[in-house]
N, C-alpha and C positions, 0 to 999 in steps of 0.2 A: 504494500500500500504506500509505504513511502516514497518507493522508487517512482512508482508511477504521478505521485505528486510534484516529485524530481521534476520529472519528464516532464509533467504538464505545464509547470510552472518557467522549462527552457523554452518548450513549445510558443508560450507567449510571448517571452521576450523576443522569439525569432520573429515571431508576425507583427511587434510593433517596430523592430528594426525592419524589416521589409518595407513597410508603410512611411518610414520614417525617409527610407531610403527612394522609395518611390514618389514621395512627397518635394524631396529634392530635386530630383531630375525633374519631377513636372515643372516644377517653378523655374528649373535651369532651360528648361523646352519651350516655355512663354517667353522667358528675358531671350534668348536665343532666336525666336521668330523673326526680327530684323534686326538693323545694322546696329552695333555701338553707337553711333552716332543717333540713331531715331529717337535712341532712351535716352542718350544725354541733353538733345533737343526737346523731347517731351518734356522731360522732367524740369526743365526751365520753363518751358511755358506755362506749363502746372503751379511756379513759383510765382511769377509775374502778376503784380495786380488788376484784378478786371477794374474797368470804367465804364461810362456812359457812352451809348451812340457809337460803339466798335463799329469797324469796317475790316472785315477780317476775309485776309487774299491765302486761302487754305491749296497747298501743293506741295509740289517735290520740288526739286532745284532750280527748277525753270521759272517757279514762281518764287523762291528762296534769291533768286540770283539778284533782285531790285533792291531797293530802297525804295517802295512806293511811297509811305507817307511824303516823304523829301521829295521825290520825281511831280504827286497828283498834290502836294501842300496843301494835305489833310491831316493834321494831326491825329486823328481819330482812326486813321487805319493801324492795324497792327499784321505785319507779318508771318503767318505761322504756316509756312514752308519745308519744308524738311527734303535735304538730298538724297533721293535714292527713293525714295514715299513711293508706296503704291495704294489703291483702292482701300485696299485690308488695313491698310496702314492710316488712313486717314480715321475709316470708322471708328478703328480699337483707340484713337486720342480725341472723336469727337466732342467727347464729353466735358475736355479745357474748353475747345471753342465754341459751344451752346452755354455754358454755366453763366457767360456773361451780356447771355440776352443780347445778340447784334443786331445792329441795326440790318446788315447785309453781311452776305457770304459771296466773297467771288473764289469757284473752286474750279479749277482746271488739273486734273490728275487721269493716268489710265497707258501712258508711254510707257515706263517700268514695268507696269502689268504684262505689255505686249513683248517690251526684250526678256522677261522671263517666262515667257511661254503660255501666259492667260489667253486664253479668249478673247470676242471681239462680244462675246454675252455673258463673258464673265463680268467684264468691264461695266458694260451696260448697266448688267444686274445689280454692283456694290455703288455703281450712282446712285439707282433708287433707292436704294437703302441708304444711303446719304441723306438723299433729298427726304425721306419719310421721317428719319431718326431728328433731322433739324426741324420736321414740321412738329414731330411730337415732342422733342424738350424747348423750344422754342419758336413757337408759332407765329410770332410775331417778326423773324428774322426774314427778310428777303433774302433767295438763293439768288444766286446767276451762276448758269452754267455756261463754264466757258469752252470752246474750240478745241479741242488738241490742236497742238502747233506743226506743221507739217516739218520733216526732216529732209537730209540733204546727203544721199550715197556717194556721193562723192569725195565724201570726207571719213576716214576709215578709223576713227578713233573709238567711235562707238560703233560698232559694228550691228551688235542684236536688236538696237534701236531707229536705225537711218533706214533700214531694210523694210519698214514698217508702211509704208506711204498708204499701201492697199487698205491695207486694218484701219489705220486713222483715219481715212477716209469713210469706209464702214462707219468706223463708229461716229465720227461728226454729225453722217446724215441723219444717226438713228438717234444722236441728241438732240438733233432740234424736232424730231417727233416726240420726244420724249418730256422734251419744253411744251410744246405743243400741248399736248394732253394733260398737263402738270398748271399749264398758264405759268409758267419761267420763263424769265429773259432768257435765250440764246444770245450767249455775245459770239462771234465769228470775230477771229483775233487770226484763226488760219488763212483765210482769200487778200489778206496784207500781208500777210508774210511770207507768202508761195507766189513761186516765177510761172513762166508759163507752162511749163515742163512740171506743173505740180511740185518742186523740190521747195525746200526752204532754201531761199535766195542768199545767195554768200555777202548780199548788202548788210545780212545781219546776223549772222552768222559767223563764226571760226574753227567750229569743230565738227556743223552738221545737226547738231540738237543745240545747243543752248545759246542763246540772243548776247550778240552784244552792245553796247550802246544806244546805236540805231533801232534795232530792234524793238530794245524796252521804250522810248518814245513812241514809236508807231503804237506798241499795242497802251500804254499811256494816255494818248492819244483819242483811242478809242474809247478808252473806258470812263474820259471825261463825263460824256453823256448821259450816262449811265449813274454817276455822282450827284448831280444837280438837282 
């Protein structure tokens, strides 16, 4: 009788170390889903105090690359951009950018998606869940769905992403049905910044995917309109 209270009593200790050990990895498997960089970006934004009447330009690097408030000389926008950001990546930090009730959301994201191998209805799909999850924690926030920006094969730095032209186009069209049926701005930021040959135009460009100068004023530019 003893022995086997022995036993039963290693028994347990084995299955709360099991647990214990499995408990790790799962949390090491969540922090591991994206880049170092996403969590050390997140975790600032999450620091950062909300205010009134945000103007919140949500993306990956392409929208990380500006200084809007400084470019559109609104104080009230805030940058929360993140290099490398995909779909999945924008939802799982939603929750900083609704907590402080914006006035607007301008979100342009879904390239990274395509260089790692998503779908062109993957993409689609974590928009609407975008758009749904901003209507239910905060209702009152205008979306605007922006453009994917067209790319430029001729420039071989980025390879998985410049190859993309077909899909971004796909999915462009099936955002502004998407707007459509949502009553969302569609902002088109892409038919400015693509040549006639559909590539992203080297006027604004330097590596194929990401804008420079030039670039950020055109699409600036546009989104004047859109602020007023």
């Amino acid at each position: 009788m003893k022995n086997k209270r022995i036993w039963s009593g290693i028994t347990i200790i084995l299955f709360c170390f099991i647990g214990l050990i499995s408990g790790i990895n799962g949390d090491q498997s969540i922090q591991n889903k994206y880049s170092t960089y996403y969590y050390q970006k997140k975790s600032l934004f999450e620091q950062l105090p909300n205010t009134e009447n945000e103007i919140i330009f949500l993306g990956d690097s392409i929208t990380e690359g500006c200084n809007w408030s400084e470019l559109l000389q609104d104080p009230c926008i805030k940058n929360r951009g993140i290099s490398g950001d995909v779909t999945d990546g924008v939802l799982d930090r939603l929750e900083e950018v609704t907590e402080s009730k914006p006035q607007r959301i301008f979100l342009m994201i879904g390239i990274n998606d395509l260089a790692r191998g998503r779908s062109v209805d993957y993409v689609l799909n974590n928009i609407k869940k975008i758009y749904k999850a901003v209507k239910d924690k905060s209702p009152g926030t205008e979306l605007l769905i922006q453009s994917v920006l067209p790319v430029n094969p001729d420039f071989t730095l980025f390879p998985d992403h410049v190859n993309k032209s077909r899909e971004i186009i796909e999915i462009n069209n099936n955002l502004k049905k998407i707007c459509a049926h949502y009553s969302l701005n569609y902002v088109d930021i892409y038919s400015q910044l693509a040549d006639a040959k559909q590539k992203l135009s080297p006027e604004y460009t330097n590596d194929g995917l990401h804008l420079t100068g030039a670039g950020y004023i055109i699409w600036g530019n546009i989104l004047k309109d859109y602020l007023r």
